[in-house]
N, C-alpha and C positions, 0 to 999 in steps of 0.2 A: 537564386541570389540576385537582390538589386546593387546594380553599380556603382560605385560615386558620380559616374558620371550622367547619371539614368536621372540623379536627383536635381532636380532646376529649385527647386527652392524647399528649405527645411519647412515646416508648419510647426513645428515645436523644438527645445531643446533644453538638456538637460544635464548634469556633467555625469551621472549614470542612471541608466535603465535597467530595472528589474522587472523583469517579462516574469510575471507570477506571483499571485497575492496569498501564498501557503505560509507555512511554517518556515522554511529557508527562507522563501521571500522578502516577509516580514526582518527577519532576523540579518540575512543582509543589506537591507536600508536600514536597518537600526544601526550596523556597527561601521556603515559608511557612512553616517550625519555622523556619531559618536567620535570615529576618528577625526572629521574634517567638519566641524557644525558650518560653515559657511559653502559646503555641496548642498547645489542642486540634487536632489533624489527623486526620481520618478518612478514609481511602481507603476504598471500596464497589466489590469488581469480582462480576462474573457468574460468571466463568470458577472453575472451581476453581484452588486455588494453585498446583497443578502445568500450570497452562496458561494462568499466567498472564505480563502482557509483553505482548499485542497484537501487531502486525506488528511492532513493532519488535525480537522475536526471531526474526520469520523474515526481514528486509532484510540488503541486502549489507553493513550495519555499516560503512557510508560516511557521514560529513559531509563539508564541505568548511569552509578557510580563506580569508578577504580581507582585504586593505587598504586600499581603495576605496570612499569610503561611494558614490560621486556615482557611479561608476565601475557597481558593481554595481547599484546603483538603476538606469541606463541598461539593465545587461543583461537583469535581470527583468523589466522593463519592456516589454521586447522578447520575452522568452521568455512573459510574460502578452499577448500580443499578441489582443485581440479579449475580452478578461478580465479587463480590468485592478484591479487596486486602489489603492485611496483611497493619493494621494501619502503622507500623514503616516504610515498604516501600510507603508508601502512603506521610507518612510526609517528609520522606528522599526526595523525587521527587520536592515536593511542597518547600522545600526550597531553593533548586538548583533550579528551574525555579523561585523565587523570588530574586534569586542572581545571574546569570549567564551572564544577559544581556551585561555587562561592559565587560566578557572578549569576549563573541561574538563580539561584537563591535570594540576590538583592533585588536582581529584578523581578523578580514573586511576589518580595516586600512591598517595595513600591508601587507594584500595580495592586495592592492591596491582599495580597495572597499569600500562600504557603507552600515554600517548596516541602513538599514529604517523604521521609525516607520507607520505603514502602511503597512497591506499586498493587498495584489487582490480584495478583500473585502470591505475594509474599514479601517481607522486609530482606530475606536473606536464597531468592529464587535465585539461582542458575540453569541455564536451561541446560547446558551440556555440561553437567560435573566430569564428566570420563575423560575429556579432553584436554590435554594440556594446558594450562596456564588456567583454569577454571576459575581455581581463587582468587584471582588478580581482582574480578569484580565483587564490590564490596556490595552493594543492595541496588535495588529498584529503585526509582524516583518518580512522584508525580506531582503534579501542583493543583492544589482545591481551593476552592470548592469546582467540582465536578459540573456540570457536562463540559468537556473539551476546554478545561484547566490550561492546558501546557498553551493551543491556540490560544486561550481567549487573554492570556500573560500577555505574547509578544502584540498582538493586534491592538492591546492598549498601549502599549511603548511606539507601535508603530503612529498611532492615530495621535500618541500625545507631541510628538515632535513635528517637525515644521516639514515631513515627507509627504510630496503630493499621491496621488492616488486614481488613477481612473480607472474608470469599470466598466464592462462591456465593451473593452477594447482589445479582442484578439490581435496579437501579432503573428503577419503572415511572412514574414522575411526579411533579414540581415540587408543591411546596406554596406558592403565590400568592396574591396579592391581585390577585383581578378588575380591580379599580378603576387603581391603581398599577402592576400588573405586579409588585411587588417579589415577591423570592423571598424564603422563610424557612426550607426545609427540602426534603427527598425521602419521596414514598412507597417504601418497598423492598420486596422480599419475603426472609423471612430464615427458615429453618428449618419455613418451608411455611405460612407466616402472614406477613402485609402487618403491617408497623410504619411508624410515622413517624419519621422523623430529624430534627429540627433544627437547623441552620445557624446559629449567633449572626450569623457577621461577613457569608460568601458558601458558593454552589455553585460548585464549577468541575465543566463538562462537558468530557470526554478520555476519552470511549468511544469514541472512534472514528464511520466512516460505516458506509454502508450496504452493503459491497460483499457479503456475504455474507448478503444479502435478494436472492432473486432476482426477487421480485414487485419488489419498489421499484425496481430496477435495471430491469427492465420500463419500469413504468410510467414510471422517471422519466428513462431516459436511452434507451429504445426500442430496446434490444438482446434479444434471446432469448439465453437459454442461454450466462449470462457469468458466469464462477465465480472466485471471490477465491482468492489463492495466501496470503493471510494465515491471521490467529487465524479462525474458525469464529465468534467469538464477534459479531463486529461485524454487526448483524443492523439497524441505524438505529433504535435506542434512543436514541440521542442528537435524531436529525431529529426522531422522533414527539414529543418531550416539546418540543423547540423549536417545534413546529406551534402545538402549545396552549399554550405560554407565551408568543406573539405575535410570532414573533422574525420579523426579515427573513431569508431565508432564499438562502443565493448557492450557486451552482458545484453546480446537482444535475446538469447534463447536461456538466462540465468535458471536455474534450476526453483520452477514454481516461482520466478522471481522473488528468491529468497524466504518471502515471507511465508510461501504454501498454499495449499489448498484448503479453505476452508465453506464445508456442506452450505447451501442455500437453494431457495428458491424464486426462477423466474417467473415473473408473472405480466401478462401484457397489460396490465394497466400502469406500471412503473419503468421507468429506464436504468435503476439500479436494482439488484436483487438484494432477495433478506437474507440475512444469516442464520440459519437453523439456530433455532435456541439447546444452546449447549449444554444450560443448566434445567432442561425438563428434566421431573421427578421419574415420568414413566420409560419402560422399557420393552411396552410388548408391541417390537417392530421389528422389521429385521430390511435391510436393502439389497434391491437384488438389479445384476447387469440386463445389458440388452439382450442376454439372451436369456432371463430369467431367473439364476440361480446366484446366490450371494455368493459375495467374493472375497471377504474382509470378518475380520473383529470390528462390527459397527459401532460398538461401546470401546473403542482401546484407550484408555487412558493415557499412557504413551505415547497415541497420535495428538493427541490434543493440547499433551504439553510439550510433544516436538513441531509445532505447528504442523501437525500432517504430516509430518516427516514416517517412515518405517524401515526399521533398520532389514539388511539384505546383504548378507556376507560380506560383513564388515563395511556398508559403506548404506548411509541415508539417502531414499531415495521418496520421490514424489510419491502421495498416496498415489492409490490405483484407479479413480473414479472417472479421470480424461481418459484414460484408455480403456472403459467398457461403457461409455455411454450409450444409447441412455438410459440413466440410473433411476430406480422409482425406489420410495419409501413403503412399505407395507405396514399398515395399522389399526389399530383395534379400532374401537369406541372408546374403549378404560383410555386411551393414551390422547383420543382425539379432546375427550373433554378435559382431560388432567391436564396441560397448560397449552398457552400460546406453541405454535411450532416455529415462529420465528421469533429471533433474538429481539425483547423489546427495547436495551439499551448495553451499553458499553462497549458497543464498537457497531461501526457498519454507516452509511450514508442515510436510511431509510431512518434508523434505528435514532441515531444520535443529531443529524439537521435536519433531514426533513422532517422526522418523526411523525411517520405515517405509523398510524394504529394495525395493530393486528389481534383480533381479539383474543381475549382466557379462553372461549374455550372453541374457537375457530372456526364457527357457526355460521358468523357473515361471509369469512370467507372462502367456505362451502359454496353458499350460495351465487358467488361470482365466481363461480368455475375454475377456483386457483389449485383444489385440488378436486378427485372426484369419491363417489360412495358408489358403494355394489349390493347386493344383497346376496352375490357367491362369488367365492373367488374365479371363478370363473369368466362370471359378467367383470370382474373388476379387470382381470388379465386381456378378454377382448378389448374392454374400454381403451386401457394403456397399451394396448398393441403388443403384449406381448403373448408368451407360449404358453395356453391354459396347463395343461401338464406339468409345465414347468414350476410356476408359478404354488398350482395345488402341491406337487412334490415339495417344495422345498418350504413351505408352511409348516408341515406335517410333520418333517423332517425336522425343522426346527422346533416343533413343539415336542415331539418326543423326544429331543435335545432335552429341554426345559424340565421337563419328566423327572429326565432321568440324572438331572443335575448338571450335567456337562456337556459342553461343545465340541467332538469327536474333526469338527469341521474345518475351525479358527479360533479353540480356545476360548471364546466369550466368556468372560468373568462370571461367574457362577450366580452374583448377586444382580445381574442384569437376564437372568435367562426367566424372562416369564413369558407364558406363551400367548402368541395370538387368537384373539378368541373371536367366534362372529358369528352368522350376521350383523350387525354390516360391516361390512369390513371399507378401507378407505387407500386411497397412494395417491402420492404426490410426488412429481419427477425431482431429482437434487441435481443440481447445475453444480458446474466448478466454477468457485467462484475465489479471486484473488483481490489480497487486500494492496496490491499496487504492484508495477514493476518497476526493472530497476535500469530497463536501457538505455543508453544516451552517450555521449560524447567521455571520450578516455579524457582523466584529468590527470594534473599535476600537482603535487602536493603547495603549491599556492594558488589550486582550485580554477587554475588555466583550462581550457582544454585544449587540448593539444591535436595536430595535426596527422595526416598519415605516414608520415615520414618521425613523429615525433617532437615535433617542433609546436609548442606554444601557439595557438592563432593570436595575433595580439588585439589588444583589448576584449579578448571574449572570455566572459567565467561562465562557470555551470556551480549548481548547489541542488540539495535535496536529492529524490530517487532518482531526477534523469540525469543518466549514469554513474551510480548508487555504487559505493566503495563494500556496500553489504552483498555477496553476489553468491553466497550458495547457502549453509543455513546460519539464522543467526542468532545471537541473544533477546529473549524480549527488551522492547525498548531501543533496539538498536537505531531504526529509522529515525525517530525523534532527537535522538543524541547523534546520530549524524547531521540533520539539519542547524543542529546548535553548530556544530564542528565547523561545516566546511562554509555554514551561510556567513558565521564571524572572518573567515580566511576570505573568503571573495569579497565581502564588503569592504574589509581593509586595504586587499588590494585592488579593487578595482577604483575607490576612490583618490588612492596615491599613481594611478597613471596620468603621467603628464599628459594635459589637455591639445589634442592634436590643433591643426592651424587650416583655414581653410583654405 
């Protein structure tokens, strides 16, 4: 934390800062010019401008629509089950996603777009029918034309109004008052020198978490080797400055951080990984733990549309693949040449901004050692370090599986049981990889964050994942229609705080 008194002269000032140029970000300096057109707006992101957007230009560009305030409130309620939060923020949520649809939808218009009833899924998906208040949500929503619709709507509202913007300006700390907590400003770094910024009215924080710190992810949620399919940039600049601003702090170990576990793969020539392509045609693969033998229904349907979720006496819990790493793919030829193995678009950072190629039929990247080839399973089980026995057993195993129609093992759907056939046969390790987390500062349902005692810190908001109202599983789309939620409730209020005095 810098002091007020630490600060000898501002370098800049502004009557609110928004530390983060994502979806929330965006969205509250839109609804803080909209309330107040004659605010100062400063947004402050890390990223450079062409990588900027946060996850919300690499997600499946899904929200969702309700009807239901009592209704959806019952079903979050349930889906936060073991997590929950503070009823009043719970309901404040639930009635802004029962009422917000119309102004998404104008501002779709104007920025020349369509909001759609309908997301990737389905016009009428729910992801958890069995749970209470299920119905309350009425469809999917997304905004086209595609790639990264929903981003590329608020980033022209952002850019059309009179809200400044710099880039390449990490913020590295809050300017406070010890005594009070209050905020008055950020330390940044700007052009390879630390300045200070002044905040007249508030801070809003909408950098996002931490999923792209692999230490923090360690420590804080005691997973090895789990890699963000988002921006790069989310590295828990937000958490660190919330530590030292006194904040209460929730949901750093959230369950898969809500959104799950979803298959990909590392590769050293990138700093984000790929998302296994969900939609290949082939099936003659099967994945097997560090100790060799599978562990799972690698085809479950059910995992896929409960983002990786598996149910367990009565209660959803994280797939199994953090806890028996490391994981290898085992596979044919039929399935090497039959398509891409990583996702080439519709979600993921690689997939949808950078849009790094990966070929049809994986050939080149063979050749850069992203995965490896054998001529026995043998050589291939040395190669990957793991147990030749193991390895030949549970092949064999699995193809007289295939044989014989049925999975005696984990049930594998009968229409995916075809067997592995070789030489050559191929593996490629699968990383855990998550589509954001959800830690950060406990809020208050006017998007406060609040202290460890409970108490508001004044002038400081939070918006988007870092500390995400979505905290164990949730509906698709939920992330996105959060950012609408809470980034309209901090904009409003953070621009109606009276302007402190020097």
């Amino acid at each position: 934390m810098a002091s007020l008194a630490s600060v000898k002269t501002w370098d800049e000032t502004a009557d609110v800062v928004v530390v983060g140029f994502g979806l929330s970000g965006a969205i509250t300096a839109i609804e803080a010019h909209d309330t107040d057109a004659k605010a100062d707006v400063l947004i402050l992101e890390k990223m450079p401008e062409r990588w900027a957007g946060g996850n919300a230009r690499a997600s499946g560009q899904d929200m969702f629509s309700a009807k239901d305030v009592d209704g959806l409130m019952r079903h979050q309620r349930a889906l936060n089950e073991a997590n929950p939060v503070p009823e009043d923020v719970l309901r404040t949520w639930a009635e802004a996603v029962c009422t917000q649809e119309p102004w998404v939808a104008r501002l779709a218009k104007e920025a020349g777009r369509e909001l759609h009833a309908g997301g990737d899924w389905g016009r009428s998906h729910v992801e958890w029918p069995e749970e209470p208040g299920a119905d309350a949500i009425t469809y999917l929503m997304t905004i086209r034309p595609h790639p990264s619709g929903v981003w590329e709507t608020f980033k022209f509202h952002a850019d059309k109004r009179p809200i400044r913007k710099w880039f390449e300006t990490p913020v590295r700390d809050l300017v406070q008052d010890p005594d009070t907590l209050e905020i008055f400003g950020v330390i940044a770094e700007r052009q390879g020198r630390k300045i200070a910024i002044r905040a007249r009215r508030a801070v809003v924080l909408c950098c996002g978490s931490f999923e792209g710190n692999l230490r923090m992810l360690r420590d804080y949620w005691g997973i090895d080797r789990v890699y963000s399919y988002g921006t790069p940039g989310n590295t828990g600049d937000g958490v660190r400055m919330l530590q030292k601003a006194g904040a209460d702090l929730w949901h750093l170990r959230g369950p898969s951080h809500a959104a799950g576990f979803w298959p990909g793969f590392k590769v050293p020539d990138h700093a984000t990984p790929f998302m296994r392509n969900i939609r290949h045609p082939g099936f003659s693969w099967i994945e097997v733990a560090k100790d060799g033998r599978r562990f799972h229904d690698e085809t479950s349907k059910l995992a896929l549309e409960r983002h990786w979720r598996r149910p367990f006496h009565g209660r959803w819990l994280d797939g199994l693949h953090k806890d028996v790493q490391p994981v290898h793919m085992i596979f044919d030829d039929r399935h090497r040449a039959g398509a891409s193995l990583a996702l080439q678009e519709g979600m993921s950072w690689n997939a949808q901004v950078a849009r790094i190629p990966w070929s049809q039929d994986n050939l080149a990247e063979l050749r850069k050692g992203w995965f490896v080839r054998a001529d026995s399973l043998a050589e291939l089980a040395k190669t990957i370090g793991k147990d030749r026995g193991a390895i030949e057993a549970e092949v064999m195993r699995y193809n007289a599986a295939c044989n014989a129609g049925f999975d005696l093992d984990f049930d594998r759907a009968r229409e995916t049981m075809v067997p592995i056939e070789g030489p050559p046969f191929y593996a490629i390790e699968i990383i855990v990889g998550l589509p954001q987390a959800v830690a950060g500062g406990k809020r208050d349902k006017e998007s406060r964050v609040v202290d460890t005692d409970g108490k508001p810190i004044p002038r400081l908001y939070e918006a988007g994942e870092l500390g995400s109202t979505m905290v164990g599983r949730i509906q698709t789309g939920a992330f996105l229609t959060e950012c609408v939620v809470f980034g309209r409730i901090a904009g409003r209020n953070a621009v109606a705080e009276r302007p402190w005095a020097n």
